[in-house]
C-alpha positions as CSV (number, residue, x, y, z in Angstrom):
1,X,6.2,2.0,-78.8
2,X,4.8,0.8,-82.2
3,X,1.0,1.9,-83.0
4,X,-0.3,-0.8,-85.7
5,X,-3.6,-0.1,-87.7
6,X,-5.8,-3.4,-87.5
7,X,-8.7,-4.0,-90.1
8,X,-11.9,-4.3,-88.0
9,X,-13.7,-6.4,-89.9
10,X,-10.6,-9.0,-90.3
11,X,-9.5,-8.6,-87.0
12,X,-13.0,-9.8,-85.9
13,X,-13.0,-12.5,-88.2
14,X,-9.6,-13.9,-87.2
15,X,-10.4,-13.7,-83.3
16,X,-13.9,-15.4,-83.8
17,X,-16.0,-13.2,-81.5
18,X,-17.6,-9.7,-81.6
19,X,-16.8,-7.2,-78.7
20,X,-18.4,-3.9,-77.9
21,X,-16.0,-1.0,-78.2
22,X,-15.7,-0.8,-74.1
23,X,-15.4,-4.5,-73.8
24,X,-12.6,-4.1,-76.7
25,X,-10.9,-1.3,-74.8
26,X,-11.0,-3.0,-71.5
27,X,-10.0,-6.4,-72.8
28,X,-7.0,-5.1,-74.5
29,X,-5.4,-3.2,-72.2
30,X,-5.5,-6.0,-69.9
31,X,-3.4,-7.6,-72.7
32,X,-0.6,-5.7,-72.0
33,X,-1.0,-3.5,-75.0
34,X,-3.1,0.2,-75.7
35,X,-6.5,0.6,-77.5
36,X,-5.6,4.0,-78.7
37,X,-8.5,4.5,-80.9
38,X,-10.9,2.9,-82.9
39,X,-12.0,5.1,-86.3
40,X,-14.5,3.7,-88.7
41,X,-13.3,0.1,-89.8
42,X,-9.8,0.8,-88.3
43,X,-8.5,-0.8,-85.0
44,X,-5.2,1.6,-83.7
45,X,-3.5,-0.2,-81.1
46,X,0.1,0.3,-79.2
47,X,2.5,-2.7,-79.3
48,X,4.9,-3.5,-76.4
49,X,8.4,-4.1,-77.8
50,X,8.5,-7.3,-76.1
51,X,5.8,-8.5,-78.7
52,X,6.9,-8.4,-82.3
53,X,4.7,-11.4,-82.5
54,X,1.4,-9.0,-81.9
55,X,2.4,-6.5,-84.9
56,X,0.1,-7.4,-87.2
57,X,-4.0,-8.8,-87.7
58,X,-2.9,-12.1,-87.7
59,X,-0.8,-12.1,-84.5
60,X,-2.7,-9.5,-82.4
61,X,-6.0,-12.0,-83.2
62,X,-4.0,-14.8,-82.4
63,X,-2.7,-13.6,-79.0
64,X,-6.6,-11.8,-78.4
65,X,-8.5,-14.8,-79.2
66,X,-6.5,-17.2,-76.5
67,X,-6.7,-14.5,-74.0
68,X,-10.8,-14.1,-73.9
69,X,-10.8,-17.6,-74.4
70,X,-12.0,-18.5,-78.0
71,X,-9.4,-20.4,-79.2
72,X,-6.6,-21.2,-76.2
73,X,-3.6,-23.0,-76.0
74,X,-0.3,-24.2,-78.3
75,X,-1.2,-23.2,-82.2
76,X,0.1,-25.4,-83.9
77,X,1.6,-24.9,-87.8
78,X,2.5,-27.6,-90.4
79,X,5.4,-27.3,-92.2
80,X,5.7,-29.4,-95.6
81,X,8.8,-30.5,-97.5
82,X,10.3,-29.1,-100.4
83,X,13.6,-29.2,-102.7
84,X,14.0,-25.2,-102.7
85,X,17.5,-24.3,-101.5
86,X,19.3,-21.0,-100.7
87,X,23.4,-20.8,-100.7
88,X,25.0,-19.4,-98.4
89,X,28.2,-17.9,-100.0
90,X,31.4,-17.4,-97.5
91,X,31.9,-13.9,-99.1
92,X,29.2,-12.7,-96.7
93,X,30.5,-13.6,-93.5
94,X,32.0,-10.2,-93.4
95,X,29.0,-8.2,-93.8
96,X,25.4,-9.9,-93.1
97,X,26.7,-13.5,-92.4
98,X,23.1,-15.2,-91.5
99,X,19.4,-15.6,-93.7
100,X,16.7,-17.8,-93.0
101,X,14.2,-18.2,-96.0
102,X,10.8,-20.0,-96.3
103,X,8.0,-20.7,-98.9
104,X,4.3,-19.7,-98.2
105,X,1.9,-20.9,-101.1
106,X,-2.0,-20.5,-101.7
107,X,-1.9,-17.4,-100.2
108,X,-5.2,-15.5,-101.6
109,X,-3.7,-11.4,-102.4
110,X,-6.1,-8.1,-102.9
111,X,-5.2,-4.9,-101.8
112,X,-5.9,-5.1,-97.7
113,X,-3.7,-8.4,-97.7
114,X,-1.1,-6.6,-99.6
115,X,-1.3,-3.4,-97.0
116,X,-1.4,-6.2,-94.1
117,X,1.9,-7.6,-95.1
118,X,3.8,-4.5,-95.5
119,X,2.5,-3.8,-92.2
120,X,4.1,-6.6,-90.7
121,X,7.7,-5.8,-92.7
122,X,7.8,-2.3,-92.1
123,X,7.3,-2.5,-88.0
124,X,9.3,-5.3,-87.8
125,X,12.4,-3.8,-89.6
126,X,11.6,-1.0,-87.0
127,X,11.5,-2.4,-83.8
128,X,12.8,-6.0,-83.8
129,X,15.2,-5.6,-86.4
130,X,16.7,-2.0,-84.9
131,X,15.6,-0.1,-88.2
132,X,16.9,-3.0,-90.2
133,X,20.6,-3.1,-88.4
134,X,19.9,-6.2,-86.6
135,X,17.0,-8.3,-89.4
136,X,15.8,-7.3,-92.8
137,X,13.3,-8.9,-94.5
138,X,12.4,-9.3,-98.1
139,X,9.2,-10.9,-99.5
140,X,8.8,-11.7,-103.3
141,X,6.3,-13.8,-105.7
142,X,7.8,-16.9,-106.0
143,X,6.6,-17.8,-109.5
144,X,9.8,-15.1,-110.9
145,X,12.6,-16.9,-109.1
146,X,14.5,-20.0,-110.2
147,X,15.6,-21.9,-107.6
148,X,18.5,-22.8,-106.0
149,X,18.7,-19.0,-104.8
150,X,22.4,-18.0,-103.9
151,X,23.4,-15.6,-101.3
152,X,26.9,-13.9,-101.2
153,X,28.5,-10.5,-101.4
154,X,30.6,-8.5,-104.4
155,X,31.9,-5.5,-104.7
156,X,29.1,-2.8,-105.3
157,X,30.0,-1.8,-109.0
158,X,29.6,-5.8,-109.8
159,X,26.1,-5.7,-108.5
160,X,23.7,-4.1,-111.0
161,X,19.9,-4.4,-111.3
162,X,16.5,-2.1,-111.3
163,X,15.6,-1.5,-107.8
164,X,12.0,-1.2,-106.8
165,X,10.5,1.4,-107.6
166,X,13.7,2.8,-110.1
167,X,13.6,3.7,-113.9
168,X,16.7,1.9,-114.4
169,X,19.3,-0.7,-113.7
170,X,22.0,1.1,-111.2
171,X,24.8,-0.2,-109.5
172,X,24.7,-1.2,-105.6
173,X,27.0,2.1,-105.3
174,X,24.5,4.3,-107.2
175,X,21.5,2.9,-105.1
176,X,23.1,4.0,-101.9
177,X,24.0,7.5,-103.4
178,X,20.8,8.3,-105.8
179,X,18.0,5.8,-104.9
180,X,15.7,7.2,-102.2
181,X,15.6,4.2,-100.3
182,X,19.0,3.6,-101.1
183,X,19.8,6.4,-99.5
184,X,18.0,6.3,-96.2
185,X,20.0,3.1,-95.1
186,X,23.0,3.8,-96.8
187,X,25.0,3.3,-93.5
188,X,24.4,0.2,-93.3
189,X,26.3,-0.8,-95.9
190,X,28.6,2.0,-97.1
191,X,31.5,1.0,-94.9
192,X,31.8,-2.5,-96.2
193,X,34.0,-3.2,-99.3
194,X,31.5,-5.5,-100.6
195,X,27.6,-5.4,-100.3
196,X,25.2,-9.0,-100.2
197,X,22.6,-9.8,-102.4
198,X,20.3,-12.5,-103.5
199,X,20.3,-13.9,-107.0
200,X,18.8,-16.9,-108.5
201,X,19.9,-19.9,-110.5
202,X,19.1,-17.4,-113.4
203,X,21.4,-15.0,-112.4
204,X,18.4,-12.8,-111.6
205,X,19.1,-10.4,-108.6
206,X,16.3,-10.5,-106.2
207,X,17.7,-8.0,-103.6
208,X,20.2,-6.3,-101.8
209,X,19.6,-6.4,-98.7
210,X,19.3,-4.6,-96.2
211,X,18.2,-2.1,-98.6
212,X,15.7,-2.8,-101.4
213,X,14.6,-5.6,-103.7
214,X,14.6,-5.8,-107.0
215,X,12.0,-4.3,-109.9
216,X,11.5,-7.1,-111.9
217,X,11.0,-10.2,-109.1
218,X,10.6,-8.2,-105.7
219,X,7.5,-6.8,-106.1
220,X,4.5,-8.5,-104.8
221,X,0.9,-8.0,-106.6
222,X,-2.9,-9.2,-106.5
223,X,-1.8,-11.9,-109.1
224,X,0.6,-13.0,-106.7
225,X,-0.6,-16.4,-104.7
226,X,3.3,-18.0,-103.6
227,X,5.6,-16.3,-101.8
228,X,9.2,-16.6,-101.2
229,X,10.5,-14.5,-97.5
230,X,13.8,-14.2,-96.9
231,X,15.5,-12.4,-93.2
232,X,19.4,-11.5,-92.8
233,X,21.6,-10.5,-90.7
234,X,24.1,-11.3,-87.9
235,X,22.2,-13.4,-85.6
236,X,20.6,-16.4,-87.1
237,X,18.2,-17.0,-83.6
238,X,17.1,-13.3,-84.2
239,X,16.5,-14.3,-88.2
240,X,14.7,-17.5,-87.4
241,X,12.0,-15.8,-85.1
242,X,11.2,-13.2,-87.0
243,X,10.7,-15.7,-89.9
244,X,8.5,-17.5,-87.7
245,X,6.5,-14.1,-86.9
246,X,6.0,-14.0,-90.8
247,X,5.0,-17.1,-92.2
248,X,2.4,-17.7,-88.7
249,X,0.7,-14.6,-89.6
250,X,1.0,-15.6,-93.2
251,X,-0.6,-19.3,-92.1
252,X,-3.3,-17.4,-90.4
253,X,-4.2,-15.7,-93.4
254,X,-4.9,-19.0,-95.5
255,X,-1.2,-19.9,-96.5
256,X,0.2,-23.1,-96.8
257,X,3.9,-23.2,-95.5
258,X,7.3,-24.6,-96.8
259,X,10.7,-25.8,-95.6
260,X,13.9,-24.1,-97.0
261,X,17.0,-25.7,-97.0
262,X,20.0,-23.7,-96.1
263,X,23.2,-24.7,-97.2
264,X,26.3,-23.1,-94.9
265,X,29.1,-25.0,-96.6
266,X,29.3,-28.4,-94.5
267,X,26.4,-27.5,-92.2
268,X,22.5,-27.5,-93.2
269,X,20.0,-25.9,-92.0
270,X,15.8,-26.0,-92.3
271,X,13.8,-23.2,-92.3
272,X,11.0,-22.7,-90.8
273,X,11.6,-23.7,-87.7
274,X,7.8,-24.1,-85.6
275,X,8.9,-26.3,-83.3
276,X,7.8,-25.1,-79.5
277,X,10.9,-24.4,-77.3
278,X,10.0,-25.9,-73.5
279,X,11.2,-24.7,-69.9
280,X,10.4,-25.9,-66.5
281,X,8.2,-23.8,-64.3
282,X,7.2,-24.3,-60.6
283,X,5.0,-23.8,-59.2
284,X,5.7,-22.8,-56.3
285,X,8.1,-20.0,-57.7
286,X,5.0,-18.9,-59.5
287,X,2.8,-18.7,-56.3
288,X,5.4,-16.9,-54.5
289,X,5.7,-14.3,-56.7
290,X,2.4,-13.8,-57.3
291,X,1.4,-13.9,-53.9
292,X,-1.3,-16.2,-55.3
293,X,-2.1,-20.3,-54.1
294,X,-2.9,-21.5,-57.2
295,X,-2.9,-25.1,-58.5
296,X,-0.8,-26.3,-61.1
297,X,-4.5,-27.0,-63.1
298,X,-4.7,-23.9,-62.8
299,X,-1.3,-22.8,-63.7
300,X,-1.7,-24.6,-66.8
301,X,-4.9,-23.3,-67.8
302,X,-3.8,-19.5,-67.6
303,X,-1.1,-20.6,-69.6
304,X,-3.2,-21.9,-72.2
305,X,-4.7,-18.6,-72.4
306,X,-1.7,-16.7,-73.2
307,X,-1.2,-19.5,-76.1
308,X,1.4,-21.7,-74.7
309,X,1.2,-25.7,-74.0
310,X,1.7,-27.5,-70.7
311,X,2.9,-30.7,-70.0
312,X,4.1,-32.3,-66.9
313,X,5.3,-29.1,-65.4
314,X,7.2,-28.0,-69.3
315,X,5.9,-24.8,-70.6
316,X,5.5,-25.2,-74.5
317,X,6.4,-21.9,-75.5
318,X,5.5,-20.6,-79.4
319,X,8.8,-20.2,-81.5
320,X,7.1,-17.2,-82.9
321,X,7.4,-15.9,-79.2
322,X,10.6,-13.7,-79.0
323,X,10.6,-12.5,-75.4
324,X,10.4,-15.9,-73.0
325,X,13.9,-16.0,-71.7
326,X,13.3,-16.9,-68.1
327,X,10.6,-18.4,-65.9
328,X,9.6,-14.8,-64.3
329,X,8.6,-13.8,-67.9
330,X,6.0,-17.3,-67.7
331,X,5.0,-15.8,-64.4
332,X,4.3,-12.5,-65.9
333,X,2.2,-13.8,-68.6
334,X,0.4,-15.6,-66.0
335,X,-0.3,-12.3,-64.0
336,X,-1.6,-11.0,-67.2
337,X,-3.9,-14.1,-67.8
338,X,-5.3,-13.7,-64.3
339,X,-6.2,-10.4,-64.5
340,X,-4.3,-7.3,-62.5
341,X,-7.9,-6.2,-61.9
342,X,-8.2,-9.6,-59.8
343,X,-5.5,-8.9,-57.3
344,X,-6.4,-7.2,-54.1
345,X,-4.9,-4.0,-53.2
346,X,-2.7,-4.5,-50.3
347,X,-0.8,-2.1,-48.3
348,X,2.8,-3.8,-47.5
349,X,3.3,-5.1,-44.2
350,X,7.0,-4.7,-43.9
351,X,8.4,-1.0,-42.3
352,X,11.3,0.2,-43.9
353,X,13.0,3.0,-43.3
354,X,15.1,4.9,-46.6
355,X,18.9,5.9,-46.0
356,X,20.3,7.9,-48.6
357,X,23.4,6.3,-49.9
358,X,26.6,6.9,-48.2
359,X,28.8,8.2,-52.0
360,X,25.5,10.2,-52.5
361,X,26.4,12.1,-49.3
362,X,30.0,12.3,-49.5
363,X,29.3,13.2,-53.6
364,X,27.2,16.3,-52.2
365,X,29.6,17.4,-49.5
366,X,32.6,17.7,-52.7
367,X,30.0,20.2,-54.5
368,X,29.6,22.4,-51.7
369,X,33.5,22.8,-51.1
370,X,34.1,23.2,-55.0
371,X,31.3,25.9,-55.3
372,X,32.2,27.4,-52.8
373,X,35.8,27.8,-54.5
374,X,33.7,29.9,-57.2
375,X,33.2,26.4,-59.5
376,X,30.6,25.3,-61.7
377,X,29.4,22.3,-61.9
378,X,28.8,20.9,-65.1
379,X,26.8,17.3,-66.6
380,X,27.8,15.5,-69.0
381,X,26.7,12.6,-70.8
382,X,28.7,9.0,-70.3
383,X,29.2,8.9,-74.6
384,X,31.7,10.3,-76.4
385,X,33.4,9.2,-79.8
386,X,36.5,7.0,-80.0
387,X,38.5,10.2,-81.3
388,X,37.9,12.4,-78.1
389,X,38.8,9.5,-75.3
390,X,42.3,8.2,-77.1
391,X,43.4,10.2,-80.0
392,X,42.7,13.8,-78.8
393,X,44.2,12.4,-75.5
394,X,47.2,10.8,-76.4
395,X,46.1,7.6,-74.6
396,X,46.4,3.9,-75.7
397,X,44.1,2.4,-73.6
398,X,41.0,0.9,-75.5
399,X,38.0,2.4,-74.0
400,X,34.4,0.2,-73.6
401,X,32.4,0.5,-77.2
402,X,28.8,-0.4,-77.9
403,X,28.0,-2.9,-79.6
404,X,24.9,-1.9,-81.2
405,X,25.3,2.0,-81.9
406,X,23.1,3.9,-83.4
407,X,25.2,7.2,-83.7
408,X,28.9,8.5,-83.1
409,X,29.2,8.7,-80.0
410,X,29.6,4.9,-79.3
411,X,32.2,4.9,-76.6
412,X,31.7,4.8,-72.6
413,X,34.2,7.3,-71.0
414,X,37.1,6.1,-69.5
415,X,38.2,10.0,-67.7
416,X,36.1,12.8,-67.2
417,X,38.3,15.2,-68.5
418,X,37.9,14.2,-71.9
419,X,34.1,16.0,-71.4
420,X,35.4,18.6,-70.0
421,X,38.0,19.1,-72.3
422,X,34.9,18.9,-75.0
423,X,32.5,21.6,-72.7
424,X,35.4,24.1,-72.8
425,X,36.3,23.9,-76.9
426,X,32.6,24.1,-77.4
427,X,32.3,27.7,-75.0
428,X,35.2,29.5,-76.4
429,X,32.8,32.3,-77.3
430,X,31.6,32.9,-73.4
431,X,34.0,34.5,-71.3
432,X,36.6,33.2,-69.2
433,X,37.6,32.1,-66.5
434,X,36.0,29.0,-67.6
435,X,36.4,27.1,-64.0
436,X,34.1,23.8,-64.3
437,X,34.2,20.3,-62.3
438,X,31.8,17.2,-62.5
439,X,31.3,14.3,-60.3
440,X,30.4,11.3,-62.8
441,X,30.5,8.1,-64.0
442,X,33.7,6.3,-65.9
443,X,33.8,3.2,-67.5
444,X,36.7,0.2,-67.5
445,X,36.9,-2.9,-69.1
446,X,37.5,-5.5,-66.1
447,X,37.0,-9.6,-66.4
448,X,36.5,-9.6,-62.9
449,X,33.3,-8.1,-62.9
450,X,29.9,-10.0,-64.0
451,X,29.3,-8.0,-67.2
452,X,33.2,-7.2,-67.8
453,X,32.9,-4.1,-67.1
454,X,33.9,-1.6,-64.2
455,X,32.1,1.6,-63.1
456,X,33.3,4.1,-60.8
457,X,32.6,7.8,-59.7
458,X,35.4,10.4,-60.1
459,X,35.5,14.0,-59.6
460,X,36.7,16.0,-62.9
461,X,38.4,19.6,-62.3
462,X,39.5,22.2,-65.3
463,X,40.7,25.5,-64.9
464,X,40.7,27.7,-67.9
465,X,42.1,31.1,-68.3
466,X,44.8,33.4,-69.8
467,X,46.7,33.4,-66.4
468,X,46.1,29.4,-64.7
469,X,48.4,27.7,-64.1
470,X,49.9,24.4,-61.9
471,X,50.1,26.6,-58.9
472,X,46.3,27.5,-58.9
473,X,45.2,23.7,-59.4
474,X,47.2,22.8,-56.8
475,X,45.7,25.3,-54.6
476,X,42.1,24.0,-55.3
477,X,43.3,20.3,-54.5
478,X,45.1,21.5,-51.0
479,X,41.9,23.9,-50.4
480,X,39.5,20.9,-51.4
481,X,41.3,18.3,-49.4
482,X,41.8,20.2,-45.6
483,X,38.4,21.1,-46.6
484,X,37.8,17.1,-46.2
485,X,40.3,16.6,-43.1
486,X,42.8,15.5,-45.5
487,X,46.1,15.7,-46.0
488,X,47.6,14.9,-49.7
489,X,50.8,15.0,-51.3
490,X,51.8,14.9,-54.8
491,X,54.4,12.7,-56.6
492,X,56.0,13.5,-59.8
493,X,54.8,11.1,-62.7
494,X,53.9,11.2,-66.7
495,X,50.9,11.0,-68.3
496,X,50.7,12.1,-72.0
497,X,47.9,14.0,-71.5
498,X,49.9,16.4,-69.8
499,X,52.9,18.5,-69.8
500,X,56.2,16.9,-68.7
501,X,57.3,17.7,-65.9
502,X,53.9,19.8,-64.7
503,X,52.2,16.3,-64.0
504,X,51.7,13.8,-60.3
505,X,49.9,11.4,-59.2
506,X,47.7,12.7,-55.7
507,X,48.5,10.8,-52.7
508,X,46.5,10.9,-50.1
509,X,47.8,7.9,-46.9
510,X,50.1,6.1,-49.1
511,X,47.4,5.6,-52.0
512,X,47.0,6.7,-55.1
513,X,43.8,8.2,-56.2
514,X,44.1,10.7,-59.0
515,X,46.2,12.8,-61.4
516,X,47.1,16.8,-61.7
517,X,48.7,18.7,-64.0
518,X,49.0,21.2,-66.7
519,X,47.6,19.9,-70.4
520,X,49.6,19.4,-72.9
521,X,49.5,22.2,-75.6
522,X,49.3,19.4,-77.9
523,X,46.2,18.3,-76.3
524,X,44.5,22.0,-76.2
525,X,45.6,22.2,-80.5
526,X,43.8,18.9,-81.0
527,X,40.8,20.1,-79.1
528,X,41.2,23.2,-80.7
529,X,41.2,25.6,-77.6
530,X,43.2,28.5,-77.6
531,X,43.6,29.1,-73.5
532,X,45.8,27.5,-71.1
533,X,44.0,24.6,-68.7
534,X,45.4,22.9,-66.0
535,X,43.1,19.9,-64.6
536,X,43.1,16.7,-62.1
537,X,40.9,14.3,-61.8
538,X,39.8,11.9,-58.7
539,X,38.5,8.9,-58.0
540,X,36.0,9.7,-55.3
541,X,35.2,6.1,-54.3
542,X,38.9,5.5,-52.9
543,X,38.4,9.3,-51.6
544,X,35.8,8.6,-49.7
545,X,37.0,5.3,-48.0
């Protein structure tokens, strides 16, 4: 979780009331955040996720100050008009298709300010804006940019300006390869055939995000007193809150705030948008998951001291607030207002008695068969790369990728012997026989389901030796199945992931549950072993019924 350092002095300011340190320490842990320390004039404190809003002086006071009940209820920000405009190119729909912008003016800058805002940038870009991926933000001093502002995208080696804190002018190629910051988020961009960027009606590059701003108008001083904030990406909901995170703290620290016109082609947008989303709450639900009886008075008055509004049974909720999707997050909140200290400690009156799940069972009965056929059982995790599950396979099926990946292995496993396959080539240098099985989790695509996706548990089995062969996996799957009560047969078949004519499909009453066979020596070159394997692999859920 984020730890942010909050300025005493400031922070006390802001919140309007002076605590004792054990009052400080009690109060905000009952927040839902962690006093870690307090040293000199410094405030550390741990930051849920769920609360981006709480990252800085600004919003931690804010959320503080309605919770001990100083200033409670909806804040309210006004937004004034303006004629700045940002363009919104169609060349960047293909790499960061989305920015929300706004204006902040009057805003009095030294040193601490300065620190404060970085603050807020940097942990934001780490937490709700996934290190950047998902939301970058740039802030600059509005009195060096000509407005209208034009984002779009070019090919790197058209996009050349001094990046903060370079000696020179280098191209958007060159900052990625020799620019220090360039070069810690280079993979962000460096798959894309063009890269975005700001640039002003005086064809003055600002940024290029989500990497660095320029030198000569990104670099905000003491001197500076109007800002111009600017947040891409690839959600524009995402972009819009965490705008609304920045100029509310920004408001709180004296700043008078402006509208932004965003042109998308045909379709205009506004930004900031500070306009309180609603949702119904009842009471009742509230009450019953609380195990409380409290009024709807009452309701509304612990909302007001998490900082929302109430009207008529409508929540107001705070569009700087990023984590309200459903009512049970309301009712959290309002746990957190009453006080967990409040509630009485209760022993449950319902008896139940634990059953360990049937598969479970049946799962630990095939380990004690397949150990006791001199196996060992290996674990492995659900993640491989593309490469391993369909090229080193020979498969066309298109396995289940993540959508947010933050490394190479960004595909669920669709077979387990694609892991074992990977846990033998990596133990060449131990000895053989290298006789392994795993009972695990695969992963199918399937509309059917809820989140379009199918699980199931299969049994994985590779034999690896000088000497295996189709005749000695075979004899495991007869040994493992009368081991079971079963009886299975085995039907000729093809699978290009094995030999022709050294491949079935197991049958066990008329349905079939698996495949065994010899691999393909063109699979074993691929992987790069160098001993024959023969394998099978079951699904244990159809086994087991």
């Amino acid at each position: 979780m984020p730890t942010v350092t909050l300025n005493k002095d400031i922070f006390e300011r802001l919140v309007g009331k002076k605590l004792s340190f054990e009052q400080l320490k009690d109060r905000i842990s009952m927040l839902g955040t962690d006093l870690e320390k307090i040293e000199g004039n410094e405030i550390h404190v741990e930051i849920f996720p769920n609360r981006p809003d709480m990252l800085s002086e600004q919003g931690f006071a804010r959320a503080f100050s309605s919770f001990i009940g100083v200033n409670t209820g909806l804040r309210k920000y006004n937004i004034q008009a303006s004629q700045y405009k940002v363009l919104i190119d169609a060349s960047v729909q293909q790499v960061r298709p989305y920015t929300a912008c706004a204006v902040v003016k009057n805003v009095e800058l030294d040193e601490e300010r300065i620190r404060e805002i970085i603050q807020i940038q940097e942990k934001l870009h780490g937490t709700y804006g996934r290190n950047r991926k998902k939301c970058a933000i740039g802030v600059y001093p509005l009195e060096k940019i000509t407005f209208p502002i034009t984002y779009k995208a070019d090919l790197p080696e058209k996009i050349v300006f001094q990046p903060l804190d370079g000696e020179k002018k280098m191209t958007g190629k060159e900052i990625l390869t020799s620019h220090k910051t360039g070069k810690e988020f280079a993979h962000l961009l460096q798959s894309y055939e063009k890269y975005p960027f700001f640039i002003d009606a005086q064809k003055e590059i600002l940024s290029m995000p989500p990497i660095i701003n320029s030198e000569n108008v990104g670099r905000v001083t003491a001197q500076t007193k109007d800002l111009f904030i600017e947040c891409s990406g690839f959600d524009f909901p995402t972009l819009s809150t965490c705008l609304n995170i920045i100029v509310t703290a920004l408001a709180d620290m004296g700043g008078n705030i402006y509208a932004v016109e965003l042109s998308y082609g045909k379709e205009t947008k506004k930004t900031p948008n500070l306009t309180p989303s609603s949702m119904r709450l009842d009471p009742k639900y509230v009450n019953k998951m609380l195990g409380l009886m409290l009024s709807e008075k009452e309701i509304a008055s612990l909302l007001q001291k998490m900082g929302f509004g109430y009207e008529q049974g409508i929540v107001l909720i705070p569009a700087y607030r990023a984590d309200i999707l459903h009512q049970t997050d309301l009712v959290e909140d309002i746990a957190i207002a009453y006080g967990y200290e409040h509630f009485p400690e209760e022993i449950p009156e319902v008896a139940t008695i634990g059953q360990e799940a049937p598969l479970e069972i049946f799962s630990r009965k095939i380990r004690e068969i397949l150990v006791g056929f001199t196996l060992l059982e290996v674990q492995n995790y659900h993640l491989l790369m593309r490469e391993c599950l369909v090229d080193k396979m020979n498969k066309n099926e298109e396995p289940v990728s993540l959508k947010n990946s933050v490394g190479d292995h960004d595909h669920l496993r669709n077979s387990l012997l694609p892991s074992l396959l990977k846990t033998v080539s990596e133990n060449q240098h131990n000895e053989y026989p290298q006789n392994i099985f795993e009972l695990g989790r695969i992963f199918h695509k399937n509309v059917k389901m809820e989140t379009g996706i199918e699980e199931k548990e299969h049994l994985g089995v590779i034999l690896c030796h000088e000497k295996t062969d189709f005749t000695e996996i075979r004899q495991i799957l007869d040994g493992f199945m009368r081991s079971l009560g079963l009886i299975c047969s085995v039907k000729e078949s093809s699978d290009p992931s094995f030999l022709a004519g050294r491949v079935g499909k197991i049958i066990v009453e008329s349905k079939e549950i698996g495949v065994i066979g010899e691999i393909h020596p063109q699979i074993l070159e691929k992987w790069g072993i160098t001993m024959p394997v023969v394998g099978m692999e079951v699904d244990v859920e159809k086994l087991m019924n």
